[in-house]
SEROLO-597289 format. One record per residue (C-alpha): x, y negated, z negated; residue number from 0; residue in one letter; chain. Coordinates in nm, 3 decimals, always signed. Last residue first. Layout:
! SEROLO-597289
<kedren xx="X" yy="Y" zz="Z" k="NUM" r="A" c="A"/>
...
This chain:
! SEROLO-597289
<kedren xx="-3.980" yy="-0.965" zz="-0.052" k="89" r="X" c="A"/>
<kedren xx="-3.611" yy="-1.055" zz="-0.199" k="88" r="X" c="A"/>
<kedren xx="-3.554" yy="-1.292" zz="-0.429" k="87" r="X" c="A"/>
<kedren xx="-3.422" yy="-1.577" zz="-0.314" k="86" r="X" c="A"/>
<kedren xx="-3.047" yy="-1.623" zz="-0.464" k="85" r="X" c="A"/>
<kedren xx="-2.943" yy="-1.961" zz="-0.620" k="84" r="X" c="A"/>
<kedren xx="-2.601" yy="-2.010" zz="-0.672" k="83" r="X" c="A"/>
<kedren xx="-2.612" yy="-2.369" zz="-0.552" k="82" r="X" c="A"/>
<kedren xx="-2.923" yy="-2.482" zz="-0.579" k="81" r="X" c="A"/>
<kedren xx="-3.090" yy="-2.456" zz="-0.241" k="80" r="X" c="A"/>
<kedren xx="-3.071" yy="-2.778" zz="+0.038" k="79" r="X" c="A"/>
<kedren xx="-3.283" yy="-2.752" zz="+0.319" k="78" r="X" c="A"/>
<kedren xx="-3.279" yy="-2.549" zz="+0.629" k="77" r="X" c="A"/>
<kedren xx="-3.564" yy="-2.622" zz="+0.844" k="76" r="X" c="A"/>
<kedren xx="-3.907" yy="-2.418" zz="+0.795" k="75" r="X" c="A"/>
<kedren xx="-4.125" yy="-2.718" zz="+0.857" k="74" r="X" c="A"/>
<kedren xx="-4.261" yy="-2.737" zz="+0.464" k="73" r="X" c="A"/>
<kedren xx="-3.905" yy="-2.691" zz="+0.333" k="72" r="X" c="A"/>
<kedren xx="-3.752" yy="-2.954" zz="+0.561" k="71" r="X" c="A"/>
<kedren xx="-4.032" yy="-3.197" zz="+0.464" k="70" r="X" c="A"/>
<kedren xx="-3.939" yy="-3.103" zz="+0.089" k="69" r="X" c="A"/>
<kedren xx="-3.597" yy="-3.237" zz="+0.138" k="68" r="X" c="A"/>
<kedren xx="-3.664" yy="-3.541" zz="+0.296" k="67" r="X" c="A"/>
<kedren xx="-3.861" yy="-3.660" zz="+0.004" k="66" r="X" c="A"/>
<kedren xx="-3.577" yy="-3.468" zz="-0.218" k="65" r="X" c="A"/>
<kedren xx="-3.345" yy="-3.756" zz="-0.089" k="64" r="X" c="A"/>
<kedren xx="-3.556" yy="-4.020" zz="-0.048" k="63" r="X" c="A"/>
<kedren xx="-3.669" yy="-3.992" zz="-0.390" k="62" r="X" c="A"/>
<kedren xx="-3.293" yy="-3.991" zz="-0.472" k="61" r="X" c="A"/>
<kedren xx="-3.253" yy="-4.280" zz="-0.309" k="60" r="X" c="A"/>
<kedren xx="-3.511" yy="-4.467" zz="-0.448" k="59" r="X" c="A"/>
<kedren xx="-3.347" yy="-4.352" zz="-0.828" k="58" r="X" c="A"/>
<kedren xx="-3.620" yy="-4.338" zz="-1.095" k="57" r="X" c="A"/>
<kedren xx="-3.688" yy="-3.991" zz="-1.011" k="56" r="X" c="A"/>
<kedren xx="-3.302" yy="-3.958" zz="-1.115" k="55" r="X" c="A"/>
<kedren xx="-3.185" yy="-3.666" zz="-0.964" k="54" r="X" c="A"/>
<kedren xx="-2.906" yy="-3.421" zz="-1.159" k="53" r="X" c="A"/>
<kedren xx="-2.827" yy="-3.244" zz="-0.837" k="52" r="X" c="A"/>
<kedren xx="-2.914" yy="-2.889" zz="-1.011" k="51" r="X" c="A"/>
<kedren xx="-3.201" yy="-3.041" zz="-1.245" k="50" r="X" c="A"/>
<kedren xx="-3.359" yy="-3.188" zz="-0.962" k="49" r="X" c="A"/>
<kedren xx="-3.330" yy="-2.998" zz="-0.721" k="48" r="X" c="A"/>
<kedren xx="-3.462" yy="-2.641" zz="-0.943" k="47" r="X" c="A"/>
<kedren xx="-3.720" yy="-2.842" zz="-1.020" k="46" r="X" c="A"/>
<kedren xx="-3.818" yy="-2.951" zz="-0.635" k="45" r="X" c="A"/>
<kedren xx="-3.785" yy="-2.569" zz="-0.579" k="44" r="X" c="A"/>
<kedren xx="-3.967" yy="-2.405" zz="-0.793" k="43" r="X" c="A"/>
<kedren xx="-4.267" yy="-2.736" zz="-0.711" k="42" r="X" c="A"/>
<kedren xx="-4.229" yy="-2.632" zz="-0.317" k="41" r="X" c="A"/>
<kedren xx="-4.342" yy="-2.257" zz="-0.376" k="40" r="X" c="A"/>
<kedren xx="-4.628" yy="-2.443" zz="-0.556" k="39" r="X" c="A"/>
<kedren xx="-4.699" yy="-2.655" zz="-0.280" k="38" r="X" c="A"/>
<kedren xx="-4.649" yy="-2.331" zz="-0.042" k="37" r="X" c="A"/>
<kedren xx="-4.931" yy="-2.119" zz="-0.237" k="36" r="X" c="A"/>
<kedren xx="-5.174" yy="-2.419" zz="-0.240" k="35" r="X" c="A"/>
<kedren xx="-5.134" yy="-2.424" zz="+0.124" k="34" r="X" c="A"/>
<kedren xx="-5.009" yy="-2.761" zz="+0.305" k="33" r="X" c="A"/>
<kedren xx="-5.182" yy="-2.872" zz="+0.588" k="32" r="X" c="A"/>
<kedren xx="-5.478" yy="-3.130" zz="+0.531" k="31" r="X" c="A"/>
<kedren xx="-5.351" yy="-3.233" zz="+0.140" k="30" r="X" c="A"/>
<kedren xx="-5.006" yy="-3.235" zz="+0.244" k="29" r="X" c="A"/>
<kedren xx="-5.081" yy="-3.501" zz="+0.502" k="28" r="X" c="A"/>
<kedren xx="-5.310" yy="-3.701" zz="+0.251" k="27" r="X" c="A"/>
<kedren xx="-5.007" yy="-3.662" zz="+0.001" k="26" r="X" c="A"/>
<kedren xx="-4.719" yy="-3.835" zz="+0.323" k="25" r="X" c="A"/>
<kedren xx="-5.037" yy="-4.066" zz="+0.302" k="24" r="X" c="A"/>
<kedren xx="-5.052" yy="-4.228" zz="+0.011" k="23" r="X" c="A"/>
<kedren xx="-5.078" yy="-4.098" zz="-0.336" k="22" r="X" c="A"/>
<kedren xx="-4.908" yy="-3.732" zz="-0.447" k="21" r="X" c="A"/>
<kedren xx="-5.124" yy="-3.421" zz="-0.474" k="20" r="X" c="A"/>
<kedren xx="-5.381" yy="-3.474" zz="-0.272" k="19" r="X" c="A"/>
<kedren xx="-5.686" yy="-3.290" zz="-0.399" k="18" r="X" c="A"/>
<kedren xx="-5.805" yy="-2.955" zz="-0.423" k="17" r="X" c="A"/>
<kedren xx="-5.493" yy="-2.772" zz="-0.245" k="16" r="X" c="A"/>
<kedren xx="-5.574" yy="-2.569" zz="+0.032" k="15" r="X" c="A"/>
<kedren xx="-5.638" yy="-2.209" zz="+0.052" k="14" r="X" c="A"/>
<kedren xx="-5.458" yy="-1.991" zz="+0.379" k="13" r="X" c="A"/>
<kedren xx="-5.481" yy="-2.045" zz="+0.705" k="12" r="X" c="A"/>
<kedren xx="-5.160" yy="-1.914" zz="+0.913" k="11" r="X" c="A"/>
<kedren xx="-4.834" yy="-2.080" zz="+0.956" k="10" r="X" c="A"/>
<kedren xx="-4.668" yy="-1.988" zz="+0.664" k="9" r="X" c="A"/>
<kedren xx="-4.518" yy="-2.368" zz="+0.612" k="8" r="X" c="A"/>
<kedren xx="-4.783" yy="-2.542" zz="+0.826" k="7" r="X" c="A"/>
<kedren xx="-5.062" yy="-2.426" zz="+0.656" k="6" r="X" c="A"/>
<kedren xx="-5.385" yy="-2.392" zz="+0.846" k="5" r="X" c="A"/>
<kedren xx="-5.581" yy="-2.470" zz="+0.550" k="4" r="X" c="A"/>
<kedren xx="-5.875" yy="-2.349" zz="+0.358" k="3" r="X" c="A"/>
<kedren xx="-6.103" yy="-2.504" zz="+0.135" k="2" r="X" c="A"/>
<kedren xx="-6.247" yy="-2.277" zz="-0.162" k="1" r="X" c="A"/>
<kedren xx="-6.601" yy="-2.188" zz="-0.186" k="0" r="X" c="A"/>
């Protein structure tokens, strides 16, 4: 049986991740209430980040950068979108 979470991105339980996906404890927080769905709605648009702004994961700053990012994404704030890109529509 799959875990569930109360995920704080759709705000309603939905399946959990299986593990933490990044160490420490910013992963151990995404672990207890991220969904799997929003963690891979989050990978689209870490890539699309990265290659649009050109960030260097070897860059601190740009860690910091799309660090801050996806907390934006998982509260619901308005974060940065590539530029051009258009959601699609539900």
């Amino acid at each position: 049986m799959s875990r569930t979470v109360n995920c704080r991105k759709f705000n309603k339980e939905l399946k959990g991740l299986d593990f933490p996906p990044i160490p420490g404890a910013i992963g151990q927080d995404i672990f207890e209430h991220v969904s799997e769905q929003a963690w891979k709605e989050w990978q689209s648009q870490q890539t699309m980040l990265i290659n649009e702004k050109q960030l260097n994961m070897m860059n601190a700053e740009d860690r910091d950068f799309l660090r801050g990012e996806m907390d934006k994404f998982f509260k619901n704030e308005d974060f940065e979108q590539a530029e051009g890109y258009v959601p699609p529509s539900k």
